[in-house]
KOLKERO-555787 format. One line per field, with one value per atom (N, C-alpha, C): residue in one letter; residue number from 0; x, y, z. Coordinates in steps of 0.1 Angstrom, whole numbers. Each point is the difference from the previous one (the first is absolute). Layout:
REM residues N
residuo [A/...] $
num [NUM/...] $
east [X/...] $
north [Y/...] $
up [Z/...] $
REM end
This chain:
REM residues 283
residuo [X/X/X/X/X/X/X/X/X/X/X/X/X/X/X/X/X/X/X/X/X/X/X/X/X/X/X/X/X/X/X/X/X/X/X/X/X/X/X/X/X/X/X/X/X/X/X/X/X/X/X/X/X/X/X/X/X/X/X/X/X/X/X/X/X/X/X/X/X/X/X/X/X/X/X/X/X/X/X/X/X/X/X/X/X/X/X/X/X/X/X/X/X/X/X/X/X/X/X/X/X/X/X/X/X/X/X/X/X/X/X/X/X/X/X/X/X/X/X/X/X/X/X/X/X/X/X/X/X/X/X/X/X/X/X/X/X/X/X/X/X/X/X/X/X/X/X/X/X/X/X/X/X/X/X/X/X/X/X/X/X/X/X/X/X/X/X/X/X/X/X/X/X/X/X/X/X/X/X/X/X/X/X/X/X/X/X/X/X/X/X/X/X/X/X/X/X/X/X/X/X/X/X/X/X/X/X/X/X/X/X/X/X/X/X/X/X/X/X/X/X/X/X/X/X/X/X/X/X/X/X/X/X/X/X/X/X/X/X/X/X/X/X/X/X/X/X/X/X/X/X/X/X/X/X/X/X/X/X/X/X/X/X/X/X/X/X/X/X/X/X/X/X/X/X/X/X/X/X/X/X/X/X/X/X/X/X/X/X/X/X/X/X/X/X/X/X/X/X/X/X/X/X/X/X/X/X/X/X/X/X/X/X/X/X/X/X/X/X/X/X/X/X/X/X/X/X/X/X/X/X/X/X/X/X/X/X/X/X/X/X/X/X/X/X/X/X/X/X/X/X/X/X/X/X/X/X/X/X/X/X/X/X/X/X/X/X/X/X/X/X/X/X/X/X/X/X/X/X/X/X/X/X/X/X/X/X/X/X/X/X/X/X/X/X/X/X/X/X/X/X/X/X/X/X/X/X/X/X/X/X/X/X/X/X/X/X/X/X/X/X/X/X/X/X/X/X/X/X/X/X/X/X/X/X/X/X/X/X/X/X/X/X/X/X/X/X/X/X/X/X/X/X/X/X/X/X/X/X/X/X/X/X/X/X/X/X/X/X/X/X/X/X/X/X/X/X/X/X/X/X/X/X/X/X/X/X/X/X/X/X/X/X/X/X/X/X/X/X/X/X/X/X/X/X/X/X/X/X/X/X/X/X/X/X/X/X/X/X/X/X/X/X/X/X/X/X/X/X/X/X/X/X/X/X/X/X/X/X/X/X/X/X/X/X/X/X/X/X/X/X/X/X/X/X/X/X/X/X/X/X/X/X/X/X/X/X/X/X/X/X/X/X/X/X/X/X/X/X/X/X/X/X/X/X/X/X/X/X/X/X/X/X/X/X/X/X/X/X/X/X/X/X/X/X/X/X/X/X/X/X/X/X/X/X/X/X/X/X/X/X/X/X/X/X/X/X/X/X/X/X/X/X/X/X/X/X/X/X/X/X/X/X/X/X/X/X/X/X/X/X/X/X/X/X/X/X/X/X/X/X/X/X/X/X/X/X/X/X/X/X/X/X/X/X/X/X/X/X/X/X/X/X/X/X/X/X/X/X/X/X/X/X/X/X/X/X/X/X/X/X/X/X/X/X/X/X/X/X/X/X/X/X/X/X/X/X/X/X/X/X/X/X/X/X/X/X/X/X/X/X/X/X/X/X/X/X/X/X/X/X/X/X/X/X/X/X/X/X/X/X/X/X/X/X/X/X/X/X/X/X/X/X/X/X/X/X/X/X/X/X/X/X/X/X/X/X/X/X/X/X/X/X/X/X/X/X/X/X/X/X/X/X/X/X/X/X/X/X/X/X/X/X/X/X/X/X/X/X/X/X/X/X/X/X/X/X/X/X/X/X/X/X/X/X/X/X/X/X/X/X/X/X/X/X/X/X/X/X/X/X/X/X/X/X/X/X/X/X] $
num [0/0/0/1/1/1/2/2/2/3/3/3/4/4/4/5/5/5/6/6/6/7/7/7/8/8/8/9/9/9/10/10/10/11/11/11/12/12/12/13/13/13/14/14/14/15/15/15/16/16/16/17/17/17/18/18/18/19/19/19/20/20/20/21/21/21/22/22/22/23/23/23/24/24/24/25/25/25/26/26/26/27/27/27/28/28/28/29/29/29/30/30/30/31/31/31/32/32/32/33/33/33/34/34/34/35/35/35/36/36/36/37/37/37/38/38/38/39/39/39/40/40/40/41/41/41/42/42/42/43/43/43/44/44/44/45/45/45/46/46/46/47/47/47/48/48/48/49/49/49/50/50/50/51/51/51/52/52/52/53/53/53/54/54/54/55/55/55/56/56/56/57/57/57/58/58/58/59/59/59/60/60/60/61/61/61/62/62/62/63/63/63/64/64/64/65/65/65/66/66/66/67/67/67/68/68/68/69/69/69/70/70/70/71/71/71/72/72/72/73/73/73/74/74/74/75/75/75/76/76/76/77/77/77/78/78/78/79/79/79/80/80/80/81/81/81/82/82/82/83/83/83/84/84/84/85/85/85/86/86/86/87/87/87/88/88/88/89/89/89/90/90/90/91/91/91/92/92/92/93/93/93/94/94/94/95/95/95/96/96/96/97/97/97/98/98/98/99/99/99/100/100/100/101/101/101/102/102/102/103/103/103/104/104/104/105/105/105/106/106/106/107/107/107/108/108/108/109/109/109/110/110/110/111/111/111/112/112/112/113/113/113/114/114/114/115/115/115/116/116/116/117/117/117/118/118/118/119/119/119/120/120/120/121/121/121/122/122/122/123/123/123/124/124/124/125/125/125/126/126/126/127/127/127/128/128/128/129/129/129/130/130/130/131/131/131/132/132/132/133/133/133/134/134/134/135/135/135/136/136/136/137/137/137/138/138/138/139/139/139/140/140/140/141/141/141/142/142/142/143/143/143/144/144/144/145/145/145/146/146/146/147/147/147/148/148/148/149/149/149/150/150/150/151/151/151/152/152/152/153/153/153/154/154/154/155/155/155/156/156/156/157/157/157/158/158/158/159/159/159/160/160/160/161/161/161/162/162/162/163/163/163/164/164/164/165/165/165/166/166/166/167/167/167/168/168/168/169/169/169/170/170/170/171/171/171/172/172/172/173/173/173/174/174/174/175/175/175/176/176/176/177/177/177/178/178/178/179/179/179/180/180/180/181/181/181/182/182/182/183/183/183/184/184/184/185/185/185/186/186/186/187/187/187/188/188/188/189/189/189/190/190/190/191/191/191/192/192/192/193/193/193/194/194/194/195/195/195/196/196/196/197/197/197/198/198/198/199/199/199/200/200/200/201/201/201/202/202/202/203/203/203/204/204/204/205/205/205/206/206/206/207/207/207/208/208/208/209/209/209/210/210/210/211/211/211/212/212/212/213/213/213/214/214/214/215/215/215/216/216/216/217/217/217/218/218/218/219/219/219/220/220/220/221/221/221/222/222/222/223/223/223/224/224/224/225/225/225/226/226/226/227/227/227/228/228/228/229/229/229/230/230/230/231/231/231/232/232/232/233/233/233/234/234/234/235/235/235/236/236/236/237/237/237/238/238/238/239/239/239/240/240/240/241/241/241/242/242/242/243/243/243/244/244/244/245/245/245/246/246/246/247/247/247/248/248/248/249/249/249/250/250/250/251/251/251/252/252/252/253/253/253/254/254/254/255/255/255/256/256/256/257/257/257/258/258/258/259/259/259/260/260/260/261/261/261/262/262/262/263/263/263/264/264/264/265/265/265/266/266/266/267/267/267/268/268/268/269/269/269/270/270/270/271/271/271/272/272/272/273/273/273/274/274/274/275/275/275/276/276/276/277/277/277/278/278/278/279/279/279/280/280/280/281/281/281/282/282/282] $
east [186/-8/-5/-2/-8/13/11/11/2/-1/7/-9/-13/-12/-3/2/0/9/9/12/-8/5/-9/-9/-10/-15/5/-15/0/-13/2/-10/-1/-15/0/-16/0/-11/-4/-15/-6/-9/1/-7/-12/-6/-11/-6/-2/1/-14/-7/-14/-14/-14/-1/-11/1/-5/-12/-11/-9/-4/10/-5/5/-15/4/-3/20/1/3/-1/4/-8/6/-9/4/-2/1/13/-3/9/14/-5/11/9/-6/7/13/-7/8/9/0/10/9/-3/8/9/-5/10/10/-6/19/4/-3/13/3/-2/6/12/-10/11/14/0/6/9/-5/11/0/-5/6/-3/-10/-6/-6/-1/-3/1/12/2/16/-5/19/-1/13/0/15/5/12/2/11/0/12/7/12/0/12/1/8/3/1/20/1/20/-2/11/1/2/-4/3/-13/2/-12/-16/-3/-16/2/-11/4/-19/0/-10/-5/-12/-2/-16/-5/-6/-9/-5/-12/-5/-3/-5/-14/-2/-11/-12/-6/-16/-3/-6/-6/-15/-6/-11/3/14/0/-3/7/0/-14/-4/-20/-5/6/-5/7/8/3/-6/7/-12/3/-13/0/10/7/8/-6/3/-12/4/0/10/12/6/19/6/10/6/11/-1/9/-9/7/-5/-2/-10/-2/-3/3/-9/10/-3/7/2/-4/3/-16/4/-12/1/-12/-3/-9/0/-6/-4/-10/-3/-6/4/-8/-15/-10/-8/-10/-5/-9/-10/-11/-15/-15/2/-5/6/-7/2/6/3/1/8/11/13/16/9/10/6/-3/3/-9/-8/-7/9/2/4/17/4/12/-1/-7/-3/-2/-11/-3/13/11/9/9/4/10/-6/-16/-5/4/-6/2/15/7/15/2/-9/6/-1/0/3/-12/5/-10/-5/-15/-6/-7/11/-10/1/-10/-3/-8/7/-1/-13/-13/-11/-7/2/-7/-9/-1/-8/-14/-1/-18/-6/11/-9/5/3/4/-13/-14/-9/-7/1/-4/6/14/5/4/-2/-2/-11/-13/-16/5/4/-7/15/9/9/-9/-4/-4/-12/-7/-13/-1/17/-2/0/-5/-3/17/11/13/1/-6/9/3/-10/2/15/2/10/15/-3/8/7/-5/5/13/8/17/0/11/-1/-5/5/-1/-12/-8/-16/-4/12/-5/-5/0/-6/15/2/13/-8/10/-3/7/-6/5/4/12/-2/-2/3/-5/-4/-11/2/-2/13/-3/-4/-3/-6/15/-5/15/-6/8/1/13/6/14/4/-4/0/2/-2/3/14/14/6/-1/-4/-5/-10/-7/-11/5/9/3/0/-2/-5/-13/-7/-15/-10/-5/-10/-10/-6/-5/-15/1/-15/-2/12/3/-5/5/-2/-16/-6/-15/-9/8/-11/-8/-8/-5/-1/11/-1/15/10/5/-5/-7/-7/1/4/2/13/10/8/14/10/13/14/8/11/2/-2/3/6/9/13/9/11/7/10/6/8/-5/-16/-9/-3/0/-5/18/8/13/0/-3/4/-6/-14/-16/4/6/6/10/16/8/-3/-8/-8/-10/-5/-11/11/8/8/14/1/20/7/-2/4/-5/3/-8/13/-2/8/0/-14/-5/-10/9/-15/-3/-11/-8/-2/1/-5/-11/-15/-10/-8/6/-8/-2/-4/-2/-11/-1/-16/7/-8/1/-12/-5/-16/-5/15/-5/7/0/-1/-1/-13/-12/8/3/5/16/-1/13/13/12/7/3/-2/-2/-15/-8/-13/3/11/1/7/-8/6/12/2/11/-1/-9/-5/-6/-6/3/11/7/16/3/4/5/-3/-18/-6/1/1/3/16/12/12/-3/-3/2/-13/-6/-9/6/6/5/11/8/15/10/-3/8/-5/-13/-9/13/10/9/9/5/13/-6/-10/-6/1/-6/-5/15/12/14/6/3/1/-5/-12/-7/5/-1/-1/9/10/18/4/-2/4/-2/-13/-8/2/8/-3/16/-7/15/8/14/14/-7/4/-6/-19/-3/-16/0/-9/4/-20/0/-8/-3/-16/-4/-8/3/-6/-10/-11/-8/0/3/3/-10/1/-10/6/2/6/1/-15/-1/10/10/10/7/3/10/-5/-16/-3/-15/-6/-10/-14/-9/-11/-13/-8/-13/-5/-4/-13/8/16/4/9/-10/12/-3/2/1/8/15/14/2/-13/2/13/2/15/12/-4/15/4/-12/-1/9/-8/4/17/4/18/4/-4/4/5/-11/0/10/1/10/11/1/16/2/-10/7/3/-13/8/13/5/14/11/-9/12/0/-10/3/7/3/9/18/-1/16/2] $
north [-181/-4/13/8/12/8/2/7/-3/-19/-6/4/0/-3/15/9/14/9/6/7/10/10/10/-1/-12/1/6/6/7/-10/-2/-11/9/2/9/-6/2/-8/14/-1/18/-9/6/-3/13/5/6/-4/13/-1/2/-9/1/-10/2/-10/-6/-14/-11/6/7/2/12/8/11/1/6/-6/19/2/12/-3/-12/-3/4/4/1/14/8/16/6/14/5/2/4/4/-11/-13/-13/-1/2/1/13/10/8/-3/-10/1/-13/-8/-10/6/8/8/6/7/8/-13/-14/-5/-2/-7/-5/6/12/8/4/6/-2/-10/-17/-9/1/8/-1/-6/-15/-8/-12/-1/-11/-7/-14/-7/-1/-2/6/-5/-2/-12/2/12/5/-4/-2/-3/12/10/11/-4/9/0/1/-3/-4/-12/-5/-14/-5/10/-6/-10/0/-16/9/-11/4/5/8/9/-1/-7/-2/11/13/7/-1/4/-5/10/15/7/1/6/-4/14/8/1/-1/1/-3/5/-6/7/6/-6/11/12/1/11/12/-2/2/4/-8/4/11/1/12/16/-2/8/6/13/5/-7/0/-9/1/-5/0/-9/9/-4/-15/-7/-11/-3/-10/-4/11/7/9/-9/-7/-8/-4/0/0/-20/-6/-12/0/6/-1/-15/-7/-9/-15/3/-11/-4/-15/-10/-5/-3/-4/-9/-13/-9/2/1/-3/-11/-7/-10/2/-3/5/6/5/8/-6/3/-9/10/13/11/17/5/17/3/-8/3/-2/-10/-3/6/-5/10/-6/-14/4/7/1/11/14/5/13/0/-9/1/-3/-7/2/11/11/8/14/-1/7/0/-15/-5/6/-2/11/10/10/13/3/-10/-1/0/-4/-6/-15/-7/-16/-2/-13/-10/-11/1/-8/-17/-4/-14/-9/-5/-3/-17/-7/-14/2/-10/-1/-13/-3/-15/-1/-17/-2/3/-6/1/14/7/16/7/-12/9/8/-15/5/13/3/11/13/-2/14/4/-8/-1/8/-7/5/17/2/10/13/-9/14/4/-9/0/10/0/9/11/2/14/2/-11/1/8/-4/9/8/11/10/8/1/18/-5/-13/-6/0/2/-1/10/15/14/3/0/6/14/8/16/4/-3/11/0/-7/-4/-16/-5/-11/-8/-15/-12/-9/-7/-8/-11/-8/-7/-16/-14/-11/-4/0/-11/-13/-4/-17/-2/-11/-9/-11/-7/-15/-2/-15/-8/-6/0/-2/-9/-9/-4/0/3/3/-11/-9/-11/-9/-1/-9/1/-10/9/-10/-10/-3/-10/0/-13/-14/-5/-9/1/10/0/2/3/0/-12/-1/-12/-1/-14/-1/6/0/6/16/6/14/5/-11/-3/0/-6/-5/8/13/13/7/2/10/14/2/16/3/-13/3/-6/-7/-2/16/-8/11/7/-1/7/-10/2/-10/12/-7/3/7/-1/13/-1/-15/1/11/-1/12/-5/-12/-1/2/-6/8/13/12/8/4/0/5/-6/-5/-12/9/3/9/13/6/16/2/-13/2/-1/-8/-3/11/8/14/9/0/16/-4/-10/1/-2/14/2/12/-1/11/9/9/8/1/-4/5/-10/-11/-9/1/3/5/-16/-1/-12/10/-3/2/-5/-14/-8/-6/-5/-4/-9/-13/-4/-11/3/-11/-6/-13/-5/1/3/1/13/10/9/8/-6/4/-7/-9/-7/3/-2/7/-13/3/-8/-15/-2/-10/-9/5/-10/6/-3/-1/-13/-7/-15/0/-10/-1/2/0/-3/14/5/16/11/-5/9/-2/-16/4/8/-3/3/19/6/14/-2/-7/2/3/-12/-3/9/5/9/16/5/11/2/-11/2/-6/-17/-3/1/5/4/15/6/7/-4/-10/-5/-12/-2/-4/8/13/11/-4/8/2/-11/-13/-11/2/3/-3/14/9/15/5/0/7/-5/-12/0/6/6/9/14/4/15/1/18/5/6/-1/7/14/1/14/-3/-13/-2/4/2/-4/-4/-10/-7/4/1/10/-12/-2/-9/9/-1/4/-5/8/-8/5/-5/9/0/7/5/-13/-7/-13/-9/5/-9/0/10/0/13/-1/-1/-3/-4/-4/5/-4/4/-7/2/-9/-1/-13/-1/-4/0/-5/-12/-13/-10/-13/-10/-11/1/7/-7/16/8/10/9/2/7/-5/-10/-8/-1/0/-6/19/14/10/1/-7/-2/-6/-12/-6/11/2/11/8/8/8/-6/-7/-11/-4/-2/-12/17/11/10/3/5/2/-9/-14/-16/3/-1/1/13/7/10/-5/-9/-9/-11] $
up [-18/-11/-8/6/-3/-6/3/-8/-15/0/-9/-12/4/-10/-4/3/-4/7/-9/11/0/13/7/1/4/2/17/3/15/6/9/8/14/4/8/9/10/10/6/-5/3/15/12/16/4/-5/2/16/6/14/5/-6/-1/4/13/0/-4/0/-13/0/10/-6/-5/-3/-7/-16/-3/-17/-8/1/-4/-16/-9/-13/-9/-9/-15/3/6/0/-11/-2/-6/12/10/11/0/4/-1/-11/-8/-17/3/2/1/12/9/10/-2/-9/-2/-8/-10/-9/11/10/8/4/6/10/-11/-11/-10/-5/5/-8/10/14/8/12/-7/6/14/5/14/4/9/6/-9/-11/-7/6/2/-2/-8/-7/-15/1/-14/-1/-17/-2/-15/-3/-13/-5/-8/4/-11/-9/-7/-17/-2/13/6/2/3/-4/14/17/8/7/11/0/4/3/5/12/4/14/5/11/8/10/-4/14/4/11/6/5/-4/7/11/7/14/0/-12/0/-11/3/-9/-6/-12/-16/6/10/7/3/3/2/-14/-8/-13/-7/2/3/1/16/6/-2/-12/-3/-15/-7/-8/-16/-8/-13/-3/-11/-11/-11/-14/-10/-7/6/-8/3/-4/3/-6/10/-5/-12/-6/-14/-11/-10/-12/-4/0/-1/-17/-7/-17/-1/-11/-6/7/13/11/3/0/3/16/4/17/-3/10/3/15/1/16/1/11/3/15/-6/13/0/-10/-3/-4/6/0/4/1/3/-1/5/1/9/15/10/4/-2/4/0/5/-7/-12/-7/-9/-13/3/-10/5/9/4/-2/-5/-6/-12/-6/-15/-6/10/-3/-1/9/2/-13/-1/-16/-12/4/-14/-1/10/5/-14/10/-6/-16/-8/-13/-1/7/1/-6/-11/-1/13/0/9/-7/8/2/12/3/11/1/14/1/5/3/9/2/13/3/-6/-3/-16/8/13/6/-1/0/-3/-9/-10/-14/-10/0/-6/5/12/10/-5/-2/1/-12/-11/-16/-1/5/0/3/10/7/-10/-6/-6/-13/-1/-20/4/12/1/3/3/7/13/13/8/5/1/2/-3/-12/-10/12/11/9/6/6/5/-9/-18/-6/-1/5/-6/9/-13/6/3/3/5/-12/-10/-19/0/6/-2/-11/-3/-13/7/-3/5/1/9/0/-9/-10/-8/6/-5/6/-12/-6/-14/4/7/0/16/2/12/-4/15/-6/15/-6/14/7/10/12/11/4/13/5/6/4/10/3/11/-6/-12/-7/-13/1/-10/-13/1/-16/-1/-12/2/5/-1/7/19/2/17/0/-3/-4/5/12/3/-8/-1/-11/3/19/6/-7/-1/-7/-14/-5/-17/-7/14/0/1/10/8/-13/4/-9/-3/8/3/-7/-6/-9/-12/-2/-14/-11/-13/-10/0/11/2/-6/-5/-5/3/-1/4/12/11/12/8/0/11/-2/10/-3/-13/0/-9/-22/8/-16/-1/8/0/-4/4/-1/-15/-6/-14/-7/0/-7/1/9/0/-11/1/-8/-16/-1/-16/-6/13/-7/-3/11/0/2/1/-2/15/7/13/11/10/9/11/4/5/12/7/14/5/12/5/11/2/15/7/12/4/11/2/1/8/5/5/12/7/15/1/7/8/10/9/14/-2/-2/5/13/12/12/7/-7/6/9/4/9/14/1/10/5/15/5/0/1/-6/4/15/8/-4/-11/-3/-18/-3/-11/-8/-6/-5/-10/-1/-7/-21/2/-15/-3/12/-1/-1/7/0/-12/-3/-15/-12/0/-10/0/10/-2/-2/9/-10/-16/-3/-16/-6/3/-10/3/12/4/0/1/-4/-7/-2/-14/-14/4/-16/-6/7/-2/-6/2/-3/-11/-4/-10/-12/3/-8/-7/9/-8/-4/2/-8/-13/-1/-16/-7/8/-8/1/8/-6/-13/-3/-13/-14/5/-7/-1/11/5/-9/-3/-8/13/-1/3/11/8/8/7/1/1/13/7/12/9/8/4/22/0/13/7/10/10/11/2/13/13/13/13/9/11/8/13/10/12/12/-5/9/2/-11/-3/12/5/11/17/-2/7/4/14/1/-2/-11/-1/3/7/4/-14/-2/-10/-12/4/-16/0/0/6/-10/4/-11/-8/6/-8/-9/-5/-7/6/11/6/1/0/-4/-18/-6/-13/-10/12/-4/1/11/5/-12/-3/-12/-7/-5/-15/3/9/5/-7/8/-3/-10/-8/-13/-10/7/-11/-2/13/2/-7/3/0/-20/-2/-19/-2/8/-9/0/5/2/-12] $
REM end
């Protein structure tokens, strides 16, 4: 799918070897350590079609972009992003990674725009327009990373036609219109045409907290489909969008494939998913 819809797009699944409860995001370190990974592909499966006409070639990393971390800054993505647009999907604060890859694509030159759950859209609207981010905004040069747009996002959802009407009614989307993924992909192509770079950003388990044997069924899914087909969502609507050479970054987490206390309700399986369907769309 992913070939047909943009030749050479690179699709690449970054596993950060890090755990859930330490919250090293928003930092500048973070930000520089995602261009080294990015750049030398350290702790990414990654699944590129070069610029020959031979097939797709699937490899597989076996170390960590933590590590990358812990090694010394680099001021930004060592590549020139000017001219190229990014969509992240995910961003709803200062502290996440996808702010900290937004922040990197800046660094880069990329235009920033960014998807955010409609319930904490008015929140993180409030708190950009005030200033409360600017310290969180400063790239290495010293500027401010700039957002041209946010839209409201729910990624669980891929068009109003799946939309419960219990949903429709909440009030914590009140005021908010278009923010399935197939409108938000519709509302991107009509501002700006097309995008070069889509971040998928996003994750939630409602049961989390619970270990995988007292996790219900209505829980499992509900972290699948908000953590891992909200992926294959994203690229349905948005490869058609994306120019020639785009290429699209999935976030994983180590739980995937091995055991972590404290992180259950389907989220480790839901991380395998994602693993897989990245790889699987580069075919």
């Amino acid at each position: 799918m992913g070939a047909s819809a943009a030749t050479g797009m690179q699709m690449v699944a970054a596993r950060p070897c890090i755990p859930a409860c330490q919250r090293m995001l928003g930092s500048r370190s973070v930000v520089s350590a995602f261009g080294r990974a990015l750049s030398t592909r350290t702790g990414f499966a990654s699944c590129v079609k070069t610029a020959s006409a031979g097939p797709l070639i699937s490899v597989t990393r076996k170390s960590f972009a933590v590590r990358a971390m812990s090694q010394g800054a680099v001021q930004g993505l060592p590549i020139d992003l000017r001219g190229k647009r990014a969509f992240i999907a995910g961003v709803a604060d200062d502290n996440g990674y996808g702010w900290a890859i937004a922040k990197a694509l800046a660094a880069a030159g990329a235009e920033i725009l960014v998807g955010t759950w409609v319930p904490a859209l008015n929140i993180f609207e409030t708190s950009l327009r005030r200033g409360k981010f600017d310290e969180s905004r400063k790239l290495p040069d010293g500027s401010l990373m700039e957002i041209t747009k946010v839209y409201p996002l729910d990624a669980v959802f891929d068009s109003l036609e799946d939309v419960p009407e219990d949903v429709k009614a909440n009030k914590r989307y009140a005021g908010s219109s278009k923010w399935t993924v197939k409108e938000v992909a519709e509302t991107v192509k009509d501002d700006f045409g097309s995008i070069d770079i889509l971040v998928h950003s996003l994750a939630n388990g409602p049961e989390v907290t619970k270990p995988l044997l007292e996790t219900s069924r209505s829980g499992y899914l509900a972290a699948v489909s908000a953590s891992s087909y909200s992926f294959i969502s994203l690229l349905q609507h948005f490869l058609p969008i994306m120019n020639p050479g785009g290429a699209s970054i999935s976030l994983t987490y180590i739980a995937s494939e091995r055991t972590i206390p404290g992180y259950g309700g389907g989220m480790s399986s839901a991380k395998a998913a994602l693993e897989s369907d990245t790889r699987g769309s580069c075919f």
